[in-house]
OpenMM code with the backbone's topology and positions (N, CA, C; nanometers):
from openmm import Vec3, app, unit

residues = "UNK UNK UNK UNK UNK UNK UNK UNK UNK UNK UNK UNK UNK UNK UNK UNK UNK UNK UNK UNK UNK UNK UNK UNK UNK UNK UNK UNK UNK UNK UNK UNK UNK UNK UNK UNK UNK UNK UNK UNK UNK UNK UNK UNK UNK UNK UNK UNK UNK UNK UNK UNK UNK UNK UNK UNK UNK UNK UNK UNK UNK UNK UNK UNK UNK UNK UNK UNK UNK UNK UNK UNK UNK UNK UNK UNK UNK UNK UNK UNK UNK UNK UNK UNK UNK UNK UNK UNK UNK UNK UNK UNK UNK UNK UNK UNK UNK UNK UNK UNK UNK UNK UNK UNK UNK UNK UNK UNK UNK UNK UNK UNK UNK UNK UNK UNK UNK UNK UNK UNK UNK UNK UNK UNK UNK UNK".split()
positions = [
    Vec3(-1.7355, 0.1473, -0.1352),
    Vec3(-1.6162, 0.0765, -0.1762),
    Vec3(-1.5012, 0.1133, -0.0824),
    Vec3(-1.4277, 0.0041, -0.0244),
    Vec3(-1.2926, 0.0159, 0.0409),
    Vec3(-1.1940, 0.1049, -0.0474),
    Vec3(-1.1679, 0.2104, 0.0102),
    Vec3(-1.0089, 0.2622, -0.0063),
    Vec3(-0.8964, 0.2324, 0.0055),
    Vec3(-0.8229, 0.2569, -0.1011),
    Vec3(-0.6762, 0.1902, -0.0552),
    Vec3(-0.5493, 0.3374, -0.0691),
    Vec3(-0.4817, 0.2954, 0.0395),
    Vec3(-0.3782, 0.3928, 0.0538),
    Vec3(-0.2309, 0.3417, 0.0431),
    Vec3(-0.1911, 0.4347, -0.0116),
    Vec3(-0.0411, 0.4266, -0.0669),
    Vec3(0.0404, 0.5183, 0.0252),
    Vec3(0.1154, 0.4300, 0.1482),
    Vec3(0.1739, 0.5478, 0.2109),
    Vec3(0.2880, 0.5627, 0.2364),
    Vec3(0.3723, 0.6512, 0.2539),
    Vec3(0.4930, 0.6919, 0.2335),
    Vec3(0.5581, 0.6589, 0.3852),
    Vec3(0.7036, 0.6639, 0.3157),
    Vec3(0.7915, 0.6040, 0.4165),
    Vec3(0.7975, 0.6946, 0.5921),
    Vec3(0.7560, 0.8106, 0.5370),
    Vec3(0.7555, 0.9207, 0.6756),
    Vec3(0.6273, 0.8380, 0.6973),
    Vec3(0.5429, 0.8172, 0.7010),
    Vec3(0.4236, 0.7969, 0.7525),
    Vec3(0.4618, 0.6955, 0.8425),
    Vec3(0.5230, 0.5841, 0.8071),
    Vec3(0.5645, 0.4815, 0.8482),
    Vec3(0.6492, 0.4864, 0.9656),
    Vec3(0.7793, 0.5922, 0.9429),
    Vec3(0.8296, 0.6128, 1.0287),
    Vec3(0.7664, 0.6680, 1.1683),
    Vec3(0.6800, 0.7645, 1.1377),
    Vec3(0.6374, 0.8374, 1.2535),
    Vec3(0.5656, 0.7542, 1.3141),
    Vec3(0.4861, 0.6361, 1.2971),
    Vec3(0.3975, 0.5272, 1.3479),
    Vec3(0.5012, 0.4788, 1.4097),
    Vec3(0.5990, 0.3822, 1.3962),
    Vec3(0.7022, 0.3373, 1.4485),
    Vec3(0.7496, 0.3855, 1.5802),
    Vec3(0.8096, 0.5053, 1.5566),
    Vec3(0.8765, 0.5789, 1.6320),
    Vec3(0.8361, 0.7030, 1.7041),
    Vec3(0.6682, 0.6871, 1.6676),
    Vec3(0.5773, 0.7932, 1.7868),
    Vec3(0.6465, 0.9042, 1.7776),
    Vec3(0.6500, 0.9680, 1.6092),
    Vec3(0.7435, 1.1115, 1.6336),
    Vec3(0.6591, 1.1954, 1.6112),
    Vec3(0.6834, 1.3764, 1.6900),
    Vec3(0.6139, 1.4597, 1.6779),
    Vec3(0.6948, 1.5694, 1.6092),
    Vec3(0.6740, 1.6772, 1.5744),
    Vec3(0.7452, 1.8088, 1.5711),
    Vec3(0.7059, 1.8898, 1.6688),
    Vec3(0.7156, 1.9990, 1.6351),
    Vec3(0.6927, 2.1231, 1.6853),
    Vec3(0.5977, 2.1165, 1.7338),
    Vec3(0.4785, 2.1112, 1.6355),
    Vec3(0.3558, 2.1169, 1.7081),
    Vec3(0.2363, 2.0169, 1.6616),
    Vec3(0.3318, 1.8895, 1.6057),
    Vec3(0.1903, 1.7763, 1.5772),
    Vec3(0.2560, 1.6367, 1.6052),
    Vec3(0.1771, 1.5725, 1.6991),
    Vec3(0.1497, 1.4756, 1.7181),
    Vec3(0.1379, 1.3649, 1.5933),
    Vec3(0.2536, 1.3800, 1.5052),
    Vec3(0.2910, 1.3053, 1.4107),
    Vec3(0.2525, 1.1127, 1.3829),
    Vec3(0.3290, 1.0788, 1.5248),
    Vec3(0.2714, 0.9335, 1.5465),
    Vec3(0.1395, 0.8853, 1.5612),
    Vec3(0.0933, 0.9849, 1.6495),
    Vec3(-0.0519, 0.9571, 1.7129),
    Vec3(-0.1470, 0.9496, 1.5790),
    Vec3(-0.0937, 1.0696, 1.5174),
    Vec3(-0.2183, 1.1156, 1.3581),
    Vec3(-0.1840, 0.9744, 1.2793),
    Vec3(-0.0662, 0.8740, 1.2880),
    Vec3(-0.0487, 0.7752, 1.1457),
    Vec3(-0.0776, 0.6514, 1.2594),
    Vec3(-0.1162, 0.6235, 1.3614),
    Vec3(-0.1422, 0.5429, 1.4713),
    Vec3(-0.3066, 0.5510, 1.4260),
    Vec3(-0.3581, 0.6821, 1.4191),
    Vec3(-0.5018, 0.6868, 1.3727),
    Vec3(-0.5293, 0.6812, 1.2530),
    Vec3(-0.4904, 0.6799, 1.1907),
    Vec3(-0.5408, 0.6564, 0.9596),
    Vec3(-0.5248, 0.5182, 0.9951),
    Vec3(-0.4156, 0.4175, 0.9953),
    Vec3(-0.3871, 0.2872, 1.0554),
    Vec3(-0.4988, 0.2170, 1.1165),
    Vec3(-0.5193, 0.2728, 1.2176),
    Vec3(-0.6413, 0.2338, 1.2905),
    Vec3(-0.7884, 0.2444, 1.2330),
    Vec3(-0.8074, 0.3633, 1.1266),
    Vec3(-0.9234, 0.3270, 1.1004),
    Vec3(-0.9163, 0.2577, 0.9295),
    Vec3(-0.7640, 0.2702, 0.8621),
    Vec3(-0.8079, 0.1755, 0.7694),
    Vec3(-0.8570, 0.0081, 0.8535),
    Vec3(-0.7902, -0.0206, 0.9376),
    Vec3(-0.8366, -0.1650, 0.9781),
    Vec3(-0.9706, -0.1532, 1.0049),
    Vec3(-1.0186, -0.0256, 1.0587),
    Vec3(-1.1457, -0.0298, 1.1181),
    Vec3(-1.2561, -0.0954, 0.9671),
    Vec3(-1.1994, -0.0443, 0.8904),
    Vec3(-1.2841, 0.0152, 0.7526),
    Vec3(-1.2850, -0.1445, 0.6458),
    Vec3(-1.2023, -0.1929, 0.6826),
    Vec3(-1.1144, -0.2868, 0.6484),
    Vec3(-1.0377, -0.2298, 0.4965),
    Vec3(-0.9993, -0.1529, 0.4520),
    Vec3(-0.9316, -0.0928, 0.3920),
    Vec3(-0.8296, -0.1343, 0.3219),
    Vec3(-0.7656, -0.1040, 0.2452),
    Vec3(-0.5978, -0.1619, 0.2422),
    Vec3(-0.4860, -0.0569, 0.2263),
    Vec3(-0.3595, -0.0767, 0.2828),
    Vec3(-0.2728, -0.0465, 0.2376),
    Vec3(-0.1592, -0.1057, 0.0953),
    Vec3(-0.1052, 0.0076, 0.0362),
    Vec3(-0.0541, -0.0467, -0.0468),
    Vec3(0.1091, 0.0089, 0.0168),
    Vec3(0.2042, -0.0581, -0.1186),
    Vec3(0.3345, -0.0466, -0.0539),
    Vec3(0.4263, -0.0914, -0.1474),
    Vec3(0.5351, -0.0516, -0.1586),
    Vec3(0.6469, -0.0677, -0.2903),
    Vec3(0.7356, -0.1681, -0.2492),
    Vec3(0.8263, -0.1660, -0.3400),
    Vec3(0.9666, -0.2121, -0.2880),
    Vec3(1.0348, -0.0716, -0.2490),
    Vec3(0.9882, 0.0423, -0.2945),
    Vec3(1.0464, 0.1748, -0.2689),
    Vec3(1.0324, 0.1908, -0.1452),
    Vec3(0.9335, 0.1830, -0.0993),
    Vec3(0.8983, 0.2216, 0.0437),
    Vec3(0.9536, 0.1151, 0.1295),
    Vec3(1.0124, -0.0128, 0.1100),
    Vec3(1.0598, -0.0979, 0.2058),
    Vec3(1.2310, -0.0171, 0.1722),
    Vec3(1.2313, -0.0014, 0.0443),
    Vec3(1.3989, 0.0292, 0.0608),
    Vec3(1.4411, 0.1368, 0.1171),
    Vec3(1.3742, 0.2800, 0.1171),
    Vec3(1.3274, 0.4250, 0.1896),
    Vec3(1.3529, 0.3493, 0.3739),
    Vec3(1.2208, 0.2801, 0.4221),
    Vec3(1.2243, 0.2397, 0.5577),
    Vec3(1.3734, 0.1544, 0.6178),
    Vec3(1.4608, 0.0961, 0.4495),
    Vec3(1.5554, 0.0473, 0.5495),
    Vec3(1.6655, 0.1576, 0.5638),
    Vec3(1.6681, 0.2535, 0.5054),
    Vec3(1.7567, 0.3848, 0.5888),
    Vec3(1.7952, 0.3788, 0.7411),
    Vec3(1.6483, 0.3455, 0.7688),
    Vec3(1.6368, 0.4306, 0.9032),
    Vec3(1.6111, 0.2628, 0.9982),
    Vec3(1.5686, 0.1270, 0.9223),
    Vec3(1.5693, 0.0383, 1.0151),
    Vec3(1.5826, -0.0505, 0.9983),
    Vec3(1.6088, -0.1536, 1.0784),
    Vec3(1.7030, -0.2982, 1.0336),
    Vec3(1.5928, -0.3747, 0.9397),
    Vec3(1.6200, -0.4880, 0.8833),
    Vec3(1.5398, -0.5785, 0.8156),
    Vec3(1.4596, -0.6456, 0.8958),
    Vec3(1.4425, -0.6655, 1.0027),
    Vec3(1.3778, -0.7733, 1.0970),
    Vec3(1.3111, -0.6368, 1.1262),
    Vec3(1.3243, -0.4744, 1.1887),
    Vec3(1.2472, -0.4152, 1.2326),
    Vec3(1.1340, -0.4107, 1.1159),
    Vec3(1.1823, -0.4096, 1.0196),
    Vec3(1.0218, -0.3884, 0.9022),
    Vec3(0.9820, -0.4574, 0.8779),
    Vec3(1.0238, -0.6170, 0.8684),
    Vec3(0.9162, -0.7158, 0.8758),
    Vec3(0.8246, -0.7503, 1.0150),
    Vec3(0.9036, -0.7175, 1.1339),
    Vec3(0.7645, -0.6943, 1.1899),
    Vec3(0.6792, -0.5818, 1.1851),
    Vec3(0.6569, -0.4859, 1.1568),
    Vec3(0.6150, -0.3649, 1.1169),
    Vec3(0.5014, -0.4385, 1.0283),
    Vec3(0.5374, -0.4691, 0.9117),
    Vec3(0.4530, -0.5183, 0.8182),
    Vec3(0.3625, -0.6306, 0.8711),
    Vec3(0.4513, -0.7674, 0.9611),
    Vec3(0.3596, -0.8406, 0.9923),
    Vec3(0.2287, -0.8276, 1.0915),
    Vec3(0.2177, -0.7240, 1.1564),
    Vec3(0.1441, -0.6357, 1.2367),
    Vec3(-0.0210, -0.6283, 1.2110),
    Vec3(0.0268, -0.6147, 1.0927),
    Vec3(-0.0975, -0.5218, 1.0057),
    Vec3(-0.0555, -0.6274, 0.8594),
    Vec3(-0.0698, -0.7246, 0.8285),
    Vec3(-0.0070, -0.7959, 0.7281),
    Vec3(-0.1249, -0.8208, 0.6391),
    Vec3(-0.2888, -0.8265, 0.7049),
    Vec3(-0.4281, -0.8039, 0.6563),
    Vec3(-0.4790, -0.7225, 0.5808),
    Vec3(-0.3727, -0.5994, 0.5866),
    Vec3(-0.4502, -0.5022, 0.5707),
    Vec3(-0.3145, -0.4634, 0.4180),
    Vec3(-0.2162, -0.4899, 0.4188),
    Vec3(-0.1422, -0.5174, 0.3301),
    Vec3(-0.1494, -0.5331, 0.1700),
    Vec3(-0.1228, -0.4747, 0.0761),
    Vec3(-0.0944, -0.5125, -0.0576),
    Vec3(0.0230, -0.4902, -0.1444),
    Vec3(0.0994, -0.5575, -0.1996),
    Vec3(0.2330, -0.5235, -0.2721),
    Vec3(0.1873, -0.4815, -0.4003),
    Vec3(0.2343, -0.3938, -0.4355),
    Vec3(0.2283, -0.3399, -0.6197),
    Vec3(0.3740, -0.3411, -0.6615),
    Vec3(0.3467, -0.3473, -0.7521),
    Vec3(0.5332, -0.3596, -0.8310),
    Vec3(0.5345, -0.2422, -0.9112),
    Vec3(0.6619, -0.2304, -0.9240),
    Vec3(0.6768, -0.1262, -0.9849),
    Vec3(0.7041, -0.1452, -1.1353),
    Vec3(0.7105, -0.0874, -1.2461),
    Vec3(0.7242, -0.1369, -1.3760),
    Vec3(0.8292, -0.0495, -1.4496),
    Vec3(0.8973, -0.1223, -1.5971),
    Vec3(0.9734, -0.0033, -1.6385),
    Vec3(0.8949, 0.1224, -1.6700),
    Vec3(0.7483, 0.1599, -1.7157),
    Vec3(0.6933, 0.2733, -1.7412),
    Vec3(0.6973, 0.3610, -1.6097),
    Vec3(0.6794, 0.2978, -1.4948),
    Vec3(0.6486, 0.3749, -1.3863),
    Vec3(0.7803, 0.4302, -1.3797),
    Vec3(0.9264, 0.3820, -1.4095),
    Vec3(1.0317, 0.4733, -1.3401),
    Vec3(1.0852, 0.5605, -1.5025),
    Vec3(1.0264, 0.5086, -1.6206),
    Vec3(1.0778, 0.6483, -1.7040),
    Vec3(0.9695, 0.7583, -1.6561),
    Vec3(0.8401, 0.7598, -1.5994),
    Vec3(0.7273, 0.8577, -1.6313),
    Vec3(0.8035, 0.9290, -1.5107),
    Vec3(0.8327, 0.8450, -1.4077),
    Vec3(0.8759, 0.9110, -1.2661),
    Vec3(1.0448, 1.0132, -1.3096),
    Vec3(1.1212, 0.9548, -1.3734),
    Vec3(1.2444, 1.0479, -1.4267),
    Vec3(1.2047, 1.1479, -1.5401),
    Vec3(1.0984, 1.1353, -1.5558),
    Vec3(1.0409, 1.2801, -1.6639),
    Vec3(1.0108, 1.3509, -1.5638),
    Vec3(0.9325, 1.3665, -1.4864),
    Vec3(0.8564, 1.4507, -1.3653),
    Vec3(0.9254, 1.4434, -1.2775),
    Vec3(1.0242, 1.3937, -1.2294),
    Vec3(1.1540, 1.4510, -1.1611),
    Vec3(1.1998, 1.5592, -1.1952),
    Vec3(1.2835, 1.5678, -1.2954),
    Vec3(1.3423, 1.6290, -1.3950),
    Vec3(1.2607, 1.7556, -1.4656),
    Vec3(1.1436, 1.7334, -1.4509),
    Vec3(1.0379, 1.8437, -1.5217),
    Vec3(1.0025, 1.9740, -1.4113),
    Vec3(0.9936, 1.8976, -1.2848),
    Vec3(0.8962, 1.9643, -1.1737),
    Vec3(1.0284, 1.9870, -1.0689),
    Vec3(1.1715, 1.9282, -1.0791),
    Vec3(1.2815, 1.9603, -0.9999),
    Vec3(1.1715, 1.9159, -0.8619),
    Vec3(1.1530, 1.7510, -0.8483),
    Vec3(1.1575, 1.6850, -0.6863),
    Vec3(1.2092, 1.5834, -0.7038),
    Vec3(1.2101, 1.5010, -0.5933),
    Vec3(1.3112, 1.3992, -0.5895),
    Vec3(1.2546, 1.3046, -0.6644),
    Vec3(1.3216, 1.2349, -0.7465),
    Vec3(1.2869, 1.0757, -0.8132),
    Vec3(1.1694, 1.0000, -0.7447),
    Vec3(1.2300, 0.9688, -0.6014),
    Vec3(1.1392, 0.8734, -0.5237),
    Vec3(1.0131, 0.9545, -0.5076),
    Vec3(0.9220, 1.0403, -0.4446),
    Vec3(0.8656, 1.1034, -0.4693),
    Vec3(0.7368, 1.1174, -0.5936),
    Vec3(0.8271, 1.1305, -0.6843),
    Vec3(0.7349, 1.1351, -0.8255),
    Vec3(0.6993, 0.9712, -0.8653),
    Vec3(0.7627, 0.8472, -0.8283),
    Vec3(0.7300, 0.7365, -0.8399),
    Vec3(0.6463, 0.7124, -0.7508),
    Vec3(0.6251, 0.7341, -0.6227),
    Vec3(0.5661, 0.7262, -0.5232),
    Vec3(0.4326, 0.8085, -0.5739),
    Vec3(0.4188, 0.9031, -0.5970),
    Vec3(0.3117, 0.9371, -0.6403),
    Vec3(0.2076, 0.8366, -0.7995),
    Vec3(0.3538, 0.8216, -0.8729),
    Vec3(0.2460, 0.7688, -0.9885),
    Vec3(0.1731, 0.6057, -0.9571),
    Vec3(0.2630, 0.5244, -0.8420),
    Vec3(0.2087, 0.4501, -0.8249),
    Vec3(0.0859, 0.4007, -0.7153),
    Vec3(0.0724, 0.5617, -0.6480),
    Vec3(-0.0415, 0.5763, -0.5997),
    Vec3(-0.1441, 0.5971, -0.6493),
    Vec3(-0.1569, 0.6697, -0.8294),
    Vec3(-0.2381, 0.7326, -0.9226),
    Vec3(-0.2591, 0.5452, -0.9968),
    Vec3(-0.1402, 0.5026, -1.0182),
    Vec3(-0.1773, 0.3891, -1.1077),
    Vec3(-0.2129, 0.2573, -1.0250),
    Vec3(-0.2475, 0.2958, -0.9242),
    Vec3(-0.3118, 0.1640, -0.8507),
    Vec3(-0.4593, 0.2256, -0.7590),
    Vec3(-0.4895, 0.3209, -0.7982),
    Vec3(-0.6191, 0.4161, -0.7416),
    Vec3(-0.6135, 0.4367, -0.6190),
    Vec3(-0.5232, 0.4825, -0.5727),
    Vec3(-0.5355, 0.5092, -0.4197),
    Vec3(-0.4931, 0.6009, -0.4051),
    Vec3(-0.5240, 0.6698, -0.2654),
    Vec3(-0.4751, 0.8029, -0.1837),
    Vec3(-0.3807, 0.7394, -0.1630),
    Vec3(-0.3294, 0.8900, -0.1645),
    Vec3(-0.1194, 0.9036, -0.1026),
    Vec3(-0.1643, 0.9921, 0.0163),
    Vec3(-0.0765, 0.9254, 0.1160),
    Vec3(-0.0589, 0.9414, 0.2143),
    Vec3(0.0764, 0.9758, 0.2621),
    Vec3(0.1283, 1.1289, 0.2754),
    Vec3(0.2687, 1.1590, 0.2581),
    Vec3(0.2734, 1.2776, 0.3386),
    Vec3(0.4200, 1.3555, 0.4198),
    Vec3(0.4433, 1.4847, 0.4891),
    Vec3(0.5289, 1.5596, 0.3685),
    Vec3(0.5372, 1.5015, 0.2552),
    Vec3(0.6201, 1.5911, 0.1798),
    Vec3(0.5636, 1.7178, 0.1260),
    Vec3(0.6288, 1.7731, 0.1444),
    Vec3(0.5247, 1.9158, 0.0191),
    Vec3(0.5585, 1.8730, -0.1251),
    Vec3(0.6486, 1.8172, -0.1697),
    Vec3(0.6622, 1.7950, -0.3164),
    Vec3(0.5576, 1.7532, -0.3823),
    Vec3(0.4758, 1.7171, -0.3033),
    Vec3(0.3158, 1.6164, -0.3335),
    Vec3(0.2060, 1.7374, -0.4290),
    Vec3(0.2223, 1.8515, -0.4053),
    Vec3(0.1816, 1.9990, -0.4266),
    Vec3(0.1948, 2.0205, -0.5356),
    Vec3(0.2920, 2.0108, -0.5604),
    Vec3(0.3181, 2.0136, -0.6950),
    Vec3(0.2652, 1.8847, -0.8175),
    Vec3(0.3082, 1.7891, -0.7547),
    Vec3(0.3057, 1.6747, -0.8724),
    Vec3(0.1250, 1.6478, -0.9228),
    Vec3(0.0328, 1.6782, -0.9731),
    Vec3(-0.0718, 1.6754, -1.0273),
    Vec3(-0.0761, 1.5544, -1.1408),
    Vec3(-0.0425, 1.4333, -1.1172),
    Vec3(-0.0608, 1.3519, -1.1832),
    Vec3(-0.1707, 1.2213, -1.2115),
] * unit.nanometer
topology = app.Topology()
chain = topology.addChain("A")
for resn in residues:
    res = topology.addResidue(resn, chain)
    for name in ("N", "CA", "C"):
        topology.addAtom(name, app.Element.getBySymbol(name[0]), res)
């Protein structure tokens, strides 16, 4: 069975913008998951959170082509009122950020791996 991944806005970014740190090849590693969900034919999933997170950092025309790229491999989930009270309990419970704990439950409530650089992820066992 195809996997589907739920991935976070750093992920996104570092694909984009071929970023590394210190000592990892950040872009290259989300250039390759990318590459082999298409390989796999796979899907990605994706919020309105994660488009609103990506427009921080980039114009509206940069993320629709971003998306149209890879537009195959694509799935929208919505978010619901349960998903953002469960996400402001486990905010609030576990002290991480809001976005974060939604980001996680709607990776749990749509069966997919999360795909994220946060450590807050460590914590949230949901």
């Amino acid at each position: 069975m195809a996997e589907k991944y739920y991935i976070d806005a750093a992920i996104w970014r570092d694909l984009h913008e071929n970023r590394s740190d210190r000592f990892r090849p950040l872009g290259d590693w989300a250039f390759e998951l990318f590459k082999k969900i298409r390989k796999d034919k796979e899907k990605i999933l994706y919020s309105n959170l994660v488009v609103d997170e990506l427009s921080i950092a980039f114009e509206k025309e940069t993320i629709k082509k971003l998306f149209e790229d890879i537009s195959e491999l694509l799935e929208k989930v919505e978010i619901k009122k349960e998903h953002v009270e469960e996400a402001k309990i486990l905010s609030k419970e576990l002290k991480i950020p809001f976005g974060d704990a939604l980001h996680g439950i709607l990776a749990r409530d749509n069966n997919a791996i999360m795909v994220t650089r946060d450590h807050h992820f460590e914590e949230l066992q949901i």
